[in-house]
C-alpha positions, -999 to 999 in steps of 0.1 A, spaced: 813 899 751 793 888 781 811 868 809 794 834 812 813 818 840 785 828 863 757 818 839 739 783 847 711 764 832 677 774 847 661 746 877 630 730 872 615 750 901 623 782 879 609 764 846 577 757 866 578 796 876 581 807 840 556 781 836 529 792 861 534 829 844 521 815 811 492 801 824 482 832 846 484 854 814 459 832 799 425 851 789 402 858 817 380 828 802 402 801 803 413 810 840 388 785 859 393 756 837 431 759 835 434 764 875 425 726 879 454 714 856 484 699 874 520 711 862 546 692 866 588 693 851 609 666 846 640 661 832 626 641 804 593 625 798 594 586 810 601 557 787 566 551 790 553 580 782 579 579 745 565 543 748 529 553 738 538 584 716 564 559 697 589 587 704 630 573 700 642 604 708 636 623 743 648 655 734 619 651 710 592 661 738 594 691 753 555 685 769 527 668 771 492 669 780 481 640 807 438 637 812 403 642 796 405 669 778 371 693 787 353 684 754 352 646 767 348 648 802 316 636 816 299 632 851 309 598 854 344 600 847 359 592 879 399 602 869 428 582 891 452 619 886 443 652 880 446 661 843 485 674 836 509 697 820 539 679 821 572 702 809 600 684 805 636 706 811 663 693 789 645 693 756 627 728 764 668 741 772 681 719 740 656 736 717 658 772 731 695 769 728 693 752 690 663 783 680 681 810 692 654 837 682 632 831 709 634 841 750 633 809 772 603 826 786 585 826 751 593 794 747 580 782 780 549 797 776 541 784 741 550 752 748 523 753 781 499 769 756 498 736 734 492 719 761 467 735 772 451 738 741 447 700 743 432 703 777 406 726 762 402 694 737 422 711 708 441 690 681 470 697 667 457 705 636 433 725 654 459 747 670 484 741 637 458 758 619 455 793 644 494 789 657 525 797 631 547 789 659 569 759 649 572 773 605 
């Protein structure tokens, strides 16, 4: 039996580490467009942010993609933030803790994946189609 008085929930700086090892393991192709994408981690993604989605639930988010995805972007886009993976920490922990099959660092990176699938101007059914992740 392991001893887990010593365990503790991962930071968001070490979510964002786990997070910035995902996107370095990316294909060789993707490397210069995903380099300009902001990451950020949160606690949970703002009220505004469910707002718009017409999420109740926060734990329901566990990221989000922020920007113009590449497919849209044009010359005269002049963008206010830089496009952004946002992680959010407590839903990513609830879910790896409710899965159980899966490493946090797995999880992480699938999650920042998706999202970057959308800054590549992906769907969901697009990536639905290719990724068996969430059956």
């Amino acid at each position: 039996m392991s001893d887990w008085n010593d365990i503790r929930a991962p930071s968001a700086a070490e979510i964002e580490e786990m997070a910035r090892a995902a996107i370095a393991a990316l294909p060789a192709e993707f490397a210069p467009h995903a380099a300009g994408v902001a990451l950020r981690v949160d606690e949970f993604a703002s009220e505004e942010m469910l707002d718009e989605l017409e999420i109740d639930d926060p734990f329901e988010l566990t990221g989000l993609y922020d920007g113009i995805p590449l497919t849209e972007k044009s010359v005269s886009d002049q963008p206010s933030a830089p496009d952004t993976i946002w992680l959010f920490r407590r839903p990513i922990l609830d879910e790896w803790a409710s899965r159980g099959d899966v490493s946090l660092g797995d999880l992480i990176g699938h999650v920042v994946t998706h999202e970057m699938a959308h800054h590549f101007g992906w769907s969901d059914d697009d990536i639905a189609r290719i990724d068996k992740w969430w059956e």
